[in-house]
MDAnalysis code that builds the backbone (N, CA, C; Angstrom):
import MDAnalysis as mda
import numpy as np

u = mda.Universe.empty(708, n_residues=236, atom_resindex=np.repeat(np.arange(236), 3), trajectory=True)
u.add_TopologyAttr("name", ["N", "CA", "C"] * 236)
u.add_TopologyAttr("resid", np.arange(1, 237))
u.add_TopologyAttr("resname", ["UNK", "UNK", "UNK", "UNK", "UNK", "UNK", "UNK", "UNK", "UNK", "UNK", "UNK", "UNK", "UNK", "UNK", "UNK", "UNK", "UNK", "UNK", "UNK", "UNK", "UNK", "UNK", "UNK", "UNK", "UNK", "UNK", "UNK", "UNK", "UNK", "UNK", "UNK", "UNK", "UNK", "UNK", "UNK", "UNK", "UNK", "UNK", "UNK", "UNK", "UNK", "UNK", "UNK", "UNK", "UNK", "UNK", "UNK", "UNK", "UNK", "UNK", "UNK", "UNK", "UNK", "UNK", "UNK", "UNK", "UNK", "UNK", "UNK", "UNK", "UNK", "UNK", "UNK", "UNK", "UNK", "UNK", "UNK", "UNK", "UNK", "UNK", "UNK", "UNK", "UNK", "UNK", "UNK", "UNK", "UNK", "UNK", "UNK", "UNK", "UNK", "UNK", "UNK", "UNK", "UNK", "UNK", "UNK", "UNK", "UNK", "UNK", "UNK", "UNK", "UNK", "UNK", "UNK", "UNK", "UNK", "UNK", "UNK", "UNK", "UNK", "UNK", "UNK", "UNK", "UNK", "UNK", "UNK", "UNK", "UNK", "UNK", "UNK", "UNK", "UNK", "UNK", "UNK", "UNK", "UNK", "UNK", "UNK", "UNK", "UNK", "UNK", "UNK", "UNK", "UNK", "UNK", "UNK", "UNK", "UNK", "UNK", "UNK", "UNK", "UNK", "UNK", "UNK", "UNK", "UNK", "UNK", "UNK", "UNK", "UNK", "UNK", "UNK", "UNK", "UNK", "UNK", "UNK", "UNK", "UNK", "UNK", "UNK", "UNK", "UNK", "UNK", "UNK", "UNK", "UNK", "UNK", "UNK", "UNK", "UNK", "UNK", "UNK", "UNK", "UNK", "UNK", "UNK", "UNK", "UNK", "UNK", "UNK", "UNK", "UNK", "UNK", "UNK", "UNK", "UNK", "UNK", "UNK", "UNK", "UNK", "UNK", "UNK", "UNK", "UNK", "UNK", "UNK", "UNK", "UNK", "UNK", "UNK", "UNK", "UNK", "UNK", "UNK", "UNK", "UNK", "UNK", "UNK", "UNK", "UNK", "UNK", "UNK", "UNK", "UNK", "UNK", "UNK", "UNK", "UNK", "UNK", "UNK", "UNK", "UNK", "UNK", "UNK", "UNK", "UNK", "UNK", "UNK", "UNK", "UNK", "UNK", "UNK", "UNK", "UNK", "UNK", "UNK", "UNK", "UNK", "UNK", "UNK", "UNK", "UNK", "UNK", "UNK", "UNK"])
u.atoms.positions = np.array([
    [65.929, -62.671, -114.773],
    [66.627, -62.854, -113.492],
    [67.300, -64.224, -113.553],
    [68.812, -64.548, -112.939],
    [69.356, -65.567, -113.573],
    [68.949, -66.690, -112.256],
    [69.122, -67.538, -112.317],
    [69.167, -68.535, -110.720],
    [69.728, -68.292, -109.891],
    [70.705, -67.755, -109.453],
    [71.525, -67.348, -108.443],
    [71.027, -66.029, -107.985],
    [70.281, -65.517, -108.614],
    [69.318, -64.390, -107.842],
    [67.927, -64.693, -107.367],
    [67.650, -65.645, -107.773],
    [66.606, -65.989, -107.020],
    [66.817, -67.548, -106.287],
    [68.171, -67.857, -105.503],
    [68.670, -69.042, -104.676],
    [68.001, -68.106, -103.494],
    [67.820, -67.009, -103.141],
    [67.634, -66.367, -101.822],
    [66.059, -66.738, -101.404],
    [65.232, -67.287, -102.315],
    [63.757, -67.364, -101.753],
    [63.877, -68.784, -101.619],
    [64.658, -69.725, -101.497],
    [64.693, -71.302, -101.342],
    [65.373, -71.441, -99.578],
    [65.541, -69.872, -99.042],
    [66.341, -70.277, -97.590],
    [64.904, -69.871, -96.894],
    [65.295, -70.085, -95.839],
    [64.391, -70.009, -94.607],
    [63.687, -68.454, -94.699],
    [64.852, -67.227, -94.252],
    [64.985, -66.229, -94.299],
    [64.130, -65.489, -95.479],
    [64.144, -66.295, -97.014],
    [63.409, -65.720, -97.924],
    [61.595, -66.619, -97.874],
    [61.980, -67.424, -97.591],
    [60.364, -67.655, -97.095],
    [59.669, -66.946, -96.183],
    [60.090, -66.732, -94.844],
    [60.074, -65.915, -93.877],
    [59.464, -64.260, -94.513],
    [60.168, -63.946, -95.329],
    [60.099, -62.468, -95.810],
    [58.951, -62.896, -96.949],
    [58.814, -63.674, -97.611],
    [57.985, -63.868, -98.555],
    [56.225, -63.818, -97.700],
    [56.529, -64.912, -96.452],
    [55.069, -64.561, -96.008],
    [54.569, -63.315, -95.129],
    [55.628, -62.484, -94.373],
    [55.642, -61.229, -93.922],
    [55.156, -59.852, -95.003],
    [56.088, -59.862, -95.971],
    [55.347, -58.574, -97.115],
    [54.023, -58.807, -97.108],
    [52.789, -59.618, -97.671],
    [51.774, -59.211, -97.640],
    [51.133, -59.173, -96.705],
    [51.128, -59.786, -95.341],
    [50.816, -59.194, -94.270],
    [50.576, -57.875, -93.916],
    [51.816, -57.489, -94.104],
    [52.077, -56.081, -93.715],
    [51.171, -55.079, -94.177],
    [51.407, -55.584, -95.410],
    [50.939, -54.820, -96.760],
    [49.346, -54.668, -96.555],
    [48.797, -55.349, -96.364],
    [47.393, -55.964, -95.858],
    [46.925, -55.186, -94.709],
    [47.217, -56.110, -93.407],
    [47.297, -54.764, -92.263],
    [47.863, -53.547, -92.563],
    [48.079, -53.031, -93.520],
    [48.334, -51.600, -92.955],
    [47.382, -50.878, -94.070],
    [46.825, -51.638, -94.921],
    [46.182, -50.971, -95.795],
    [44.555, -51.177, -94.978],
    [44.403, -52.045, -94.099],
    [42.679, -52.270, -93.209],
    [43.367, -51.233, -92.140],
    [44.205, -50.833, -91.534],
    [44.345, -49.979, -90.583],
    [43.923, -48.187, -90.948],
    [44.397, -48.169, -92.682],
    [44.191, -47.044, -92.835],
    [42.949, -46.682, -93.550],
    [42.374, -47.942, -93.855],
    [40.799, -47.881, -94.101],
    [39.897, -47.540, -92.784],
    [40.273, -48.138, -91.598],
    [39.638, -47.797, -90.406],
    [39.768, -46.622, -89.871],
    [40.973, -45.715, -90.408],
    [41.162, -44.360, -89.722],
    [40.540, -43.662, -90.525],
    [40.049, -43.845, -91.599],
    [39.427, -42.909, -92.466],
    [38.030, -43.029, -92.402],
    [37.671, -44.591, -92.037],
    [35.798, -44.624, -91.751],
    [35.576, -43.622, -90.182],
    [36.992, -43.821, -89.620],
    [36.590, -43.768, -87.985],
    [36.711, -41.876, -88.309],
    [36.827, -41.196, -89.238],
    [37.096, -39.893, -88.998],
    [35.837, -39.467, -89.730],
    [35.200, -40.561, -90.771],
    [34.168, -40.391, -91.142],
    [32.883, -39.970, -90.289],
    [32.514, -41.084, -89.574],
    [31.773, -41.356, -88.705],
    [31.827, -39.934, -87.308],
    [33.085, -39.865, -86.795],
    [33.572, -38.098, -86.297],
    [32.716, -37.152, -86.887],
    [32.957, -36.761, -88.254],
    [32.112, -35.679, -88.975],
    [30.808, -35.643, -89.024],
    [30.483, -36.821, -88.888],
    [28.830, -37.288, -89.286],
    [28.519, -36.619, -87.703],
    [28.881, -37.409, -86.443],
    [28.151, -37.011, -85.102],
    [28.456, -35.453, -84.768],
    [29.465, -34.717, -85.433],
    [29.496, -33.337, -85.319],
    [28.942, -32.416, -85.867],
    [28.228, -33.221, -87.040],
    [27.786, -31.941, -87.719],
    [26.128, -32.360, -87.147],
    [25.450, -33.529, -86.715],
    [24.405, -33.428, -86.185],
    [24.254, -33.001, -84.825],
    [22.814, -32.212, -84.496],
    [22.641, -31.751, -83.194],
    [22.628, -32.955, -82.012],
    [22.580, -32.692, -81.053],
    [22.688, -33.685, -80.026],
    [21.523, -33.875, -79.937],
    [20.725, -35.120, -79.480],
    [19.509, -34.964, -79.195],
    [19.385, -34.865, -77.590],
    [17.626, -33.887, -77.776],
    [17.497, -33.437, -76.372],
    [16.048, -34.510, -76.037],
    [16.062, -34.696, -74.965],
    [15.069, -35.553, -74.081],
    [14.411, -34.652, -73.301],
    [13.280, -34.561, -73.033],
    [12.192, -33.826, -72.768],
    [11.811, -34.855, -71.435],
    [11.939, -34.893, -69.920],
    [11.227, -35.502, -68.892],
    [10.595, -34.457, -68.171],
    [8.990, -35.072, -68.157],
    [8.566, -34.083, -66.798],
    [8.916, -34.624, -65.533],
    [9.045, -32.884, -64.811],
    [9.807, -32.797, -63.543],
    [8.162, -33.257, -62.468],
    [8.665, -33.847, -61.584],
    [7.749, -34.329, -60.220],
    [7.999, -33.459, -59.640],
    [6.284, -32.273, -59.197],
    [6.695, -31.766, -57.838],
    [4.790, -31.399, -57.352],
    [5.305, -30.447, -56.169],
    [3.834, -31.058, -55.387],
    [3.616, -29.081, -54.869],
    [2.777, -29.217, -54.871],
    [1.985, -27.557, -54.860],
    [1.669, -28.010, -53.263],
    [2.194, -26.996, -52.609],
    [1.907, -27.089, -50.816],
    [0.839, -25.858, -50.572],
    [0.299, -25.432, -49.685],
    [-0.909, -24.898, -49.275],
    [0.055, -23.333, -48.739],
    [-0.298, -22.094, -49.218],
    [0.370, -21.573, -48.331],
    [0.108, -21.562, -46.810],
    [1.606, -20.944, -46.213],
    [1.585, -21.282, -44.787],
    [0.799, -20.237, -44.310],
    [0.091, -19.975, -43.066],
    [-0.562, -18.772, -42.144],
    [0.468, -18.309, -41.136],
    [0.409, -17.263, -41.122],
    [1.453, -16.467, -40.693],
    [0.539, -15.585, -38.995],
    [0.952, -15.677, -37.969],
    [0.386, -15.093, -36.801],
    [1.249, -13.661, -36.642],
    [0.000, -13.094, -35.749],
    [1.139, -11.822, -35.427],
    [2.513, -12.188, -34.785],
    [3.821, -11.405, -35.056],
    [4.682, -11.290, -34.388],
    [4.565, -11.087, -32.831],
    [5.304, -11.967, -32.069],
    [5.462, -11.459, -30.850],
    [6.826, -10.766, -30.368],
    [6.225, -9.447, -29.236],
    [7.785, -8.597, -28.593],
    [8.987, -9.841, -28.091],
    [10.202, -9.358, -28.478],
    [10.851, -10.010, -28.635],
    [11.791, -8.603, -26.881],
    [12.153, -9.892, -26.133],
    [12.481, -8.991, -25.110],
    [14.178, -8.677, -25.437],
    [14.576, -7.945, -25.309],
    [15.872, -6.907, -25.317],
    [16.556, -6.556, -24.045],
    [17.566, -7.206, -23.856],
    [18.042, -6.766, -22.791],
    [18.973, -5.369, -23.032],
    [18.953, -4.508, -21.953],
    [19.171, -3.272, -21.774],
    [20.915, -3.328, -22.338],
    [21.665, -2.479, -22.505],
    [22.787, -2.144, -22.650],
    [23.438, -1.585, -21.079],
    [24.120, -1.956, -20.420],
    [24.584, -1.613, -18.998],
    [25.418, 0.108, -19.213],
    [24.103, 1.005, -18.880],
    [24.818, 1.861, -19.125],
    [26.189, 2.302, -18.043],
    [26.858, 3.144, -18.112],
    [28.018, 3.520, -17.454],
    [27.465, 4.437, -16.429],
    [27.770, 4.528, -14.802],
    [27.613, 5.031, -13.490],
    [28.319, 6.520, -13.457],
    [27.155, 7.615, -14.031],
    [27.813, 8.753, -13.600],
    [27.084, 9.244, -12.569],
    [27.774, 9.933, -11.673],
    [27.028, 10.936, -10.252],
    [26.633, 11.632, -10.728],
    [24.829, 11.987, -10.577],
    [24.750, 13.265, -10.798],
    [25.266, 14.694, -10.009],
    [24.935, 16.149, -10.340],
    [25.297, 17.106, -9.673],
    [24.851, 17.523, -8.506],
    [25.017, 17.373, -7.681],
    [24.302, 17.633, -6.019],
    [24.995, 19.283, -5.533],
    [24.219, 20.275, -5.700],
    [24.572, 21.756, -5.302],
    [23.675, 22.087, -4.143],
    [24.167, 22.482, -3.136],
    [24.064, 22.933, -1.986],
    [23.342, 24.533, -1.956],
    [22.347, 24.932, -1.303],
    [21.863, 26.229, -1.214],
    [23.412, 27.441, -1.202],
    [24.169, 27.440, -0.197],
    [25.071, 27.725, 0.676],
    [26.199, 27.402, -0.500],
    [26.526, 26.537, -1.673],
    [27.855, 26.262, -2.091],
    [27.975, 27.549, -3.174],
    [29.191, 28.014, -3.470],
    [28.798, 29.264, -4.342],
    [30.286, 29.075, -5.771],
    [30.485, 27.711, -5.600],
    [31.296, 26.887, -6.435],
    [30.321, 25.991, -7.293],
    [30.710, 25.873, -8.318],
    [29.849, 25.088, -9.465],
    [31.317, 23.854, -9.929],
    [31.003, 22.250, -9.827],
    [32.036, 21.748, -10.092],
    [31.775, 21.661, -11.727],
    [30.353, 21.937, -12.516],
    [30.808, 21.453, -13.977],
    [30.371, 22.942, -14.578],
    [31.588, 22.798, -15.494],
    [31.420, 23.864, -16.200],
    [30.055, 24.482, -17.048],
    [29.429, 23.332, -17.108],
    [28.515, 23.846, -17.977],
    [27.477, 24.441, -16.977],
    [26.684, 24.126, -15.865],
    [26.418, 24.981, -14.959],
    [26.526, 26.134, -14.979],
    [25.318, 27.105, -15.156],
    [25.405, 28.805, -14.964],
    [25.514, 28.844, -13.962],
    [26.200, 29.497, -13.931],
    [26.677, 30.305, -12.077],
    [24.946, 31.459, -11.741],
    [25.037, 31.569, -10.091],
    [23.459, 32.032, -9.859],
    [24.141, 33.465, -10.075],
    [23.047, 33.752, -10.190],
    [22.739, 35.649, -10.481],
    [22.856, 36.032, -9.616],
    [22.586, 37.247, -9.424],
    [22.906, 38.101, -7.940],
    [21.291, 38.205, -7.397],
    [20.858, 38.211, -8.027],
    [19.155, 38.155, -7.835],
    [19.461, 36.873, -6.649],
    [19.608, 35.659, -7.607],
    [19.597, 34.575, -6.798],
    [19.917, 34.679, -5.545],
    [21.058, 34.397, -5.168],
    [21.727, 34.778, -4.380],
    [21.373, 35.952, -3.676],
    [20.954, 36.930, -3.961],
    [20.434, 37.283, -2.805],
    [19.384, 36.574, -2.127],
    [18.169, 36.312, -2.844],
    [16.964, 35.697, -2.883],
    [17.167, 34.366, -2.007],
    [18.330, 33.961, -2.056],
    [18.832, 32.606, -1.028],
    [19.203, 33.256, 0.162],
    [19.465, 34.285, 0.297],
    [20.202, 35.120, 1.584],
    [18.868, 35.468, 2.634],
    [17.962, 35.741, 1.812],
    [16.504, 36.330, 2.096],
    [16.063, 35.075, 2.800],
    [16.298, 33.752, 1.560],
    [15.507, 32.570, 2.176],
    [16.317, 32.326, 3.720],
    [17.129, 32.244, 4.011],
    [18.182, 31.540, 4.496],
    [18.073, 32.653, 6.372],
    [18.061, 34.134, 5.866],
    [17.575, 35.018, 6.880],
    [15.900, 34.608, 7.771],
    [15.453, 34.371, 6.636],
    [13.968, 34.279, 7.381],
    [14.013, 32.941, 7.884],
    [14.443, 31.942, 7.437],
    [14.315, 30.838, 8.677],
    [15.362, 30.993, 9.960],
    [16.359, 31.583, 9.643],
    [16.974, 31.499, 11.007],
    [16.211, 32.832, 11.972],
    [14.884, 33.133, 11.596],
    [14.349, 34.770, 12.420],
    [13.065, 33.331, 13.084],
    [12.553, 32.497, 12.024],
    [11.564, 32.298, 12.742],
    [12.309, 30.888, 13.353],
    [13.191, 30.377, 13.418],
    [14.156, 29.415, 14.232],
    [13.855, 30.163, 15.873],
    [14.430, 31.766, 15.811],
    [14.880, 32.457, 17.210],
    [13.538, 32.951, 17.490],
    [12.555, 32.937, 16.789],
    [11.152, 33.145, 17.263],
    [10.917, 33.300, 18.728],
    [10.463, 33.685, 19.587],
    [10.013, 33.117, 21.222],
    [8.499, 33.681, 20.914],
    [8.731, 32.635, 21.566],
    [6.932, 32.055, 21.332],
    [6.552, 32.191, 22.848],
    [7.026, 32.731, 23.555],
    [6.548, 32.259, 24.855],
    [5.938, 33.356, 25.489],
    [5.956, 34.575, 24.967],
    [5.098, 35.398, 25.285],
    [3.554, 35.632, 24.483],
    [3.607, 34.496, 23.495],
    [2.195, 34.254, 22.874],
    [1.204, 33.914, 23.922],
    [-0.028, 34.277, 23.721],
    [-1.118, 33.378, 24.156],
    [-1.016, 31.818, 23.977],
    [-1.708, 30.627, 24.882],
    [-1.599, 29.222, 24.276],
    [-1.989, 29.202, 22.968],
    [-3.295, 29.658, 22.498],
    [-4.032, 29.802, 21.134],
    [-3.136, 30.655, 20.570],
    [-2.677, 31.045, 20.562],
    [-1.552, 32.189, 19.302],
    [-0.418, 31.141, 19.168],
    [-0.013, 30.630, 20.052],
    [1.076, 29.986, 19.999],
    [1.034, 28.727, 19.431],
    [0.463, 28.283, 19.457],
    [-0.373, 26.892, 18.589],
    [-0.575, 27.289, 17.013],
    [-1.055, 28.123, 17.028],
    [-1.587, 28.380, 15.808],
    [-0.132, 28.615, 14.756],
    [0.736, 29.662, 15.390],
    [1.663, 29.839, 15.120],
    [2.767, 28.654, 14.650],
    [2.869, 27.719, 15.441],
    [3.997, 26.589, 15.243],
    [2.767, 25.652, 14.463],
    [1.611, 25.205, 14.142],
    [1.098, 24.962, 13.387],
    [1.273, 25.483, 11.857],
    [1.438, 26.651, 12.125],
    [1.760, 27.215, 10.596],
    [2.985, 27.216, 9.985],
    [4.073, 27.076, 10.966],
    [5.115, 26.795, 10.581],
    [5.427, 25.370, 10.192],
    [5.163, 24.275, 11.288],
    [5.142, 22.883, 10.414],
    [4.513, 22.957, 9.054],
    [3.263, 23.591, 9.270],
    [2.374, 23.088, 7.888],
    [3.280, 23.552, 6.208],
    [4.029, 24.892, 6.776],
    [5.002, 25.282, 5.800],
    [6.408, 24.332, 5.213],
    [6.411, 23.642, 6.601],
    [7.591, 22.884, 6.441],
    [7.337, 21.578, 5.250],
    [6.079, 21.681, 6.112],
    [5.790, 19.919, 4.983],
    [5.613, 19.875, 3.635],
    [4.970, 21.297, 3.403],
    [4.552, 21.412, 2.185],
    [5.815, 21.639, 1.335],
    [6.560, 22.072, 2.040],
    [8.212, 22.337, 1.105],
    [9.348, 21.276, 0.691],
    [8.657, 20.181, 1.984],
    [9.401, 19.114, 1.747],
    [8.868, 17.688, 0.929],
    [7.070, 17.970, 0.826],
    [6.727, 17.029, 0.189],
    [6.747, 17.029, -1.012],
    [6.539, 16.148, -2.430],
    [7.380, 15.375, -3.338],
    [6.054, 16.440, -4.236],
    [6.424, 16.699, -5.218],
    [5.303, 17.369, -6.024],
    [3.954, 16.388, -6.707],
    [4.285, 14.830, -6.604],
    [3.164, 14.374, -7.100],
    [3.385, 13.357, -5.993],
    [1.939, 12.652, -5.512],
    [1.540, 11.905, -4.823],
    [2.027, 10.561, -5.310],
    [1.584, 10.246, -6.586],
    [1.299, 9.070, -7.243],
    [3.048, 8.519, -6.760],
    [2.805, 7.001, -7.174],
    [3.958, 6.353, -7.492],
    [4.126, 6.547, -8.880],
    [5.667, 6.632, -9.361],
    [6.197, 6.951, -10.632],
    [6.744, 5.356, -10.183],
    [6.709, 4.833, -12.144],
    [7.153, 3.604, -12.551],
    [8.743, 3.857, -12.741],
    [9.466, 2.876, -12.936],
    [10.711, 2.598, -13.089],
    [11.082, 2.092, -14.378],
    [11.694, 3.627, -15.474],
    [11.906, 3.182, -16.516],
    [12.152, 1.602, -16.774],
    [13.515, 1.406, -15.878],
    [14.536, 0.203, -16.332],
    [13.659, -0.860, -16.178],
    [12.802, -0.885, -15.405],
    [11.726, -2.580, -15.047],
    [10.526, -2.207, -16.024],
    [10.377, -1.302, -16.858],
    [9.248, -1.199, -17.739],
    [9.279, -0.809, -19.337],
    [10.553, -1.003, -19.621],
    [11.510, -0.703, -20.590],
    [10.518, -1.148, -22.082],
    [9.624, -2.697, -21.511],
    [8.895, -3.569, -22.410],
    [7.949, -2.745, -23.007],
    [7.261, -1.770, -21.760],
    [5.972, -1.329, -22.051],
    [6.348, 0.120, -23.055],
    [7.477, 0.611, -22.747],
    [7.698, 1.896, -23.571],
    [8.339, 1.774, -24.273],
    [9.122, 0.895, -25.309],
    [9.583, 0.603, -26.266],
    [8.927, 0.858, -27.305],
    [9.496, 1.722, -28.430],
    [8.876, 2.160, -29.346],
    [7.766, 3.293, -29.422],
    [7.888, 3.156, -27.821],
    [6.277, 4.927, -27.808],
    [6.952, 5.601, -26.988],
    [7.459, 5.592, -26.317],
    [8.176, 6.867, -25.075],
    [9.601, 7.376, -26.496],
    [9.644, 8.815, -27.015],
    [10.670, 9.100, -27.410],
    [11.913, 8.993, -27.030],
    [13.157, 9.046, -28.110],
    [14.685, 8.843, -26.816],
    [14.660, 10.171, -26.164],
    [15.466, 9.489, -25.051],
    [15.836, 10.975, -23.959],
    [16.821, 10.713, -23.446],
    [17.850, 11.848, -23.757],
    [19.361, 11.464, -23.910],
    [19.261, 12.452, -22.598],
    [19.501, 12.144, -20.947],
    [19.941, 12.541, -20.052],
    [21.320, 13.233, -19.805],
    [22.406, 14.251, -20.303],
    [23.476, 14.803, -20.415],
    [23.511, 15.129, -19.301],
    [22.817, 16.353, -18.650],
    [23.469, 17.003, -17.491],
    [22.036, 16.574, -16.052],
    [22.297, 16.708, -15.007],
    [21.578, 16.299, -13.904],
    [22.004, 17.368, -13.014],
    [21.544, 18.287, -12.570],
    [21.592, 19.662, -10.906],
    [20.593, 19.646, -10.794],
    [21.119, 19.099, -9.125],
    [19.581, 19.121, -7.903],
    [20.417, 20.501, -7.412],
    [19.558, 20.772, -6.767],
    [19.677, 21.565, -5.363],
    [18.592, 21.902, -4.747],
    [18.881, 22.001, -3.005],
    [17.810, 22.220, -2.455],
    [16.511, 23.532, -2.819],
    [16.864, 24.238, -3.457],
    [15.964, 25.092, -4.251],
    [15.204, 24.650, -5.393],
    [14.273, 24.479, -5.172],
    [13.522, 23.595, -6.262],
    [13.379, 24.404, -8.068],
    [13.460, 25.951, -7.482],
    [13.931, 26.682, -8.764],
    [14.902, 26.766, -9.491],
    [15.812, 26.327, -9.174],
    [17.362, 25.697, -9.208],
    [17.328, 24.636, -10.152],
    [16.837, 23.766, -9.950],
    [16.983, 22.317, -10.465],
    [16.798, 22.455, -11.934],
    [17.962, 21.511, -12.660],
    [17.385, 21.643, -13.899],
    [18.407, 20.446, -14.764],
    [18.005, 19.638, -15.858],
    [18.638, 18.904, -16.314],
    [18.776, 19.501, -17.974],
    [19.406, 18.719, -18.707],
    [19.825, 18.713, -20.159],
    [19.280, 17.494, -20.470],
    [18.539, 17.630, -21.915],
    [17.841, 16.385, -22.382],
    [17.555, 16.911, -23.903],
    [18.502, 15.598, -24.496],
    [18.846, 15.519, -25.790],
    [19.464, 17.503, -26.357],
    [20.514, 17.620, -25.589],
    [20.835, 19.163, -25.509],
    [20.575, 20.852, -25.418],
    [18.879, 20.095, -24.721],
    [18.632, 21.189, -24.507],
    [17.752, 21.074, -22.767],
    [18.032, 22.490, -22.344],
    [18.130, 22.706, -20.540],
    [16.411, 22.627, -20.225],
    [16.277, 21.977, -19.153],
    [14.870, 22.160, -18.871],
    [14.748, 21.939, -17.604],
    [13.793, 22.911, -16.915],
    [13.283, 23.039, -15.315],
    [12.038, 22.094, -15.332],
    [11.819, 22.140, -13.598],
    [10.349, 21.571, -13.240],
    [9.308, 21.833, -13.927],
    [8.383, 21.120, -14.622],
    [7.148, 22.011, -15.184],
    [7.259, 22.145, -16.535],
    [8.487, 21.905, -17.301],
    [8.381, 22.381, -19.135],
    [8.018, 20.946, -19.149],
    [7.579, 21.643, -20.746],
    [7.223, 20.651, -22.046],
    [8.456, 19.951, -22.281],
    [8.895, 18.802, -22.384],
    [9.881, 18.099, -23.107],
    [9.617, 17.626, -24.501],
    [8.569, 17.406, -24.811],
    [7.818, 17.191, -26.088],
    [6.759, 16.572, -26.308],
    [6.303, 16.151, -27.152],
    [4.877, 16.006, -27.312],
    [4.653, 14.841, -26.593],
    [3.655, 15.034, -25.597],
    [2.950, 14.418, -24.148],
    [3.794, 14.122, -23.047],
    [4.920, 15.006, -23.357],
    [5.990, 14.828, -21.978],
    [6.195, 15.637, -21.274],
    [5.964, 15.934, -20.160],
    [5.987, 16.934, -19.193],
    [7.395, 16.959, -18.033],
    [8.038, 17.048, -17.343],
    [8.948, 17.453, -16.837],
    [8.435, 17.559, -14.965],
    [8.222, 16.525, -14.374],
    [7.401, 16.763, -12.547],
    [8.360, 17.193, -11.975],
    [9.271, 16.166, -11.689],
    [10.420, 16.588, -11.059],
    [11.809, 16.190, -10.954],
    [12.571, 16.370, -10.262],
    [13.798, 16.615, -10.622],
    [14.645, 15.872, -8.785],
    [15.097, 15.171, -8.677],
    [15.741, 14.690, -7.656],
    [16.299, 14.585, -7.473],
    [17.131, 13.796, -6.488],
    [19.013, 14.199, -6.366],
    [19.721, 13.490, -7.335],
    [18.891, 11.996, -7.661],
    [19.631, 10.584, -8.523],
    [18.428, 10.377, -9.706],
    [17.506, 11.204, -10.057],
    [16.061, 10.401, -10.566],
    [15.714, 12.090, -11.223],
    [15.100, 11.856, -12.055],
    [13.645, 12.770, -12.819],
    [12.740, 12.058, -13.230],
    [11.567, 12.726, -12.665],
    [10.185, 12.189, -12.965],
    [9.225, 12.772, -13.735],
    [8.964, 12.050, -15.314],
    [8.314, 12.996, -15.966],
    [6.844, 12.310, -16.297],
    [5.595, 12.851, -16.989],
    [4.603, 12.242, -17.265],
    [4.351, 12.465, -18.680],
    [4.284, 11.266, -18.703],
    [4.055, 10.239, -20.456],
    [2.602, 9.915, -20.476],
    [1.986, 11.106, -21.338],
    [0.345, 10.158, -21.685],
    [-0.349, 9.933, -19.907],
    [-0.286, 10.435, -19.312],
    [-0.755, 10.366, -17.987],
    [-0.171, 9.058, -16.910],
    [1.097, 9.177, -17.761],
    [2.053, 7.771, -16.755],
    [3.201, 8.654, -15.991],
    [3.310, 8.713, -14.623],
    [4.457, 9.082, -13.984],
    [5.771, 7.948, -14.364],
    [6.890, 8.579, -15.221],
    [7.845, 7.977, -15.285],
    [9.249, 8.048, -14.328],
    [9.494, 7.617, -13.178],
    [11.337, 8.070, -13.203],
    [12.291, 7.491, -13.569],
    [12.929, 7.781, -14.387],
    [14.017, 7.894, -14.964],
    [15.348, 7.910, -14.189],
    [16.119, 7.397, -14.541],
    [17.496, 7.732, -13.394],
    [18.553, 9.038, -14.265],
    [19.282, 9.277, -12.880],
    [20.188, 10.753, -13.839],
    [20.841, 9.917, -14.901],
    [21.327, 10.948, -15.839],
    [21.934, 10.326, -16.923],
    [22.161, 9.625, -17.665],
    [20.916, 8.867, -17.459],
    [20.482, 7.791, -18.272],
    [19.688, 8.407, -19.521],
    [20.176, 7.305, -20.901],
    [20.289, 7.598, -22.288],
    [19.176, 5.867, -22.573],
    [17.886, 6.905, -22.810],
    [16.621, 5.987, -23.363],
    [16.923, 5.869, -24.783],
    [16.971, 5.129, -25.258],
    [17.119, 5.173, -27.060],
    [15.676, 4.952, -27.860],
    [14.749, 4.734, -27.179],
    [13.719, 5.312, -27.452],
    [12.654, 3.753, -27.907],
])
């Protein structure tokens, strides 16, 4: 190399560059030593398992709790909906619901019969009786009267709706559909859970059927007089 090719390392510029190359050269050769330990060290923690730590858990064993009987939990009623029951007249010979059998001719006569004999002993004259005949006589007629008009059971009957607590779950449902009074007590007859029943039937097991009223039926549960209102739907 002659002198004039190497005048360029006597300027600033070639000193400058003279102490920069191995620098470089240097750092970049520890930079790529570090990427290769640092990928080292990578492989090493991946190919070992992680370690697991084992702490026991704190806890505390409680006594079981005692448990009491349940108590009735009170239920208020569902407001059922206000239907009239059927009110039929001895004398009416119109039925307003269809489902209502119309009376027989039997009947109907048998009401004509009833209906004849009180207006005979209405026109009665009594006044050619003896005092003692005549007494005896209008005695027997009240005594007839009362007995026709009094209620078939003595007792007081309870009121489903205020005792609802006590028959919950033991009185079966009784779905009240249809309600006909009439003054003929043979007459009377309601629908319950769809099927027809007079004074006196079985409704089902320990339910009897007393009576039958203009707004009310009164039946006996287990030796309990119940009334019930018309058309009212017990759900049991």
């Amino acid at each position: 190399m002659s002198m004039p090719d190497l005048q360029w390392m006597n300027t600033k510029a070639g000193c400058l560059l003279l102490l920069i190359i191995p620098v470089a050269v240097t750092g970049g050769w520890l930079s790529f030593d570090a990427i290769a330990l640092r990928k080292e060290q990578i492989r090493l923690m991946s190919a070992e398992p992680a370690p697991i730590k084992q702490v026991d858990a704190q806890y505390h064993q409680l006594p079981y709790p005692e448990f009491t009987s349940l108590k009735s939990t009170y239920v208020a009623p569902l407001p059922q909906p206000e239907k009239a029951p059927l009110v039929i007249d001895d004398d009416s010979a119109a039925f307003t619901n269809t489902s209502v059998p119309k009376p027989t001719s039997d009947e109907v006569r048998e009401s004509k019969d009833d209906q004849a004999a009180e207006q005979a002993l209405k026109n009665l004259d009594l006044s050619k009786l003896s005092l003692s005949m005549k007494s005896k006589v209008e005695a027997a007629i009240k005594s007839e009267k009362r007995s026709e008009q009094a209620p078939e059971e003595d007792e007081d009957a309870m009121d489903l709706r205020r005792h609802e607590d006590q028959y919950q779950g033991i009185l079966p449902a009784l779905n009240f559909q249809t309600h006909v009074y009439t003054t003929d007590p043979t007459r009377r007859w309601v629908k319950i859970n769809g099927v027809e029943y007079r004074q006196g039937d079985s409704v089902g097991a320990d339910i009897v059927l007393i009576e039958i009223k203009p707004k009310s039926t009164i039946i006996r549960f287990k030796g309990d007089l119940i009334e019930i209102p018309a058309l009212y739907e017990w759900r049991g």
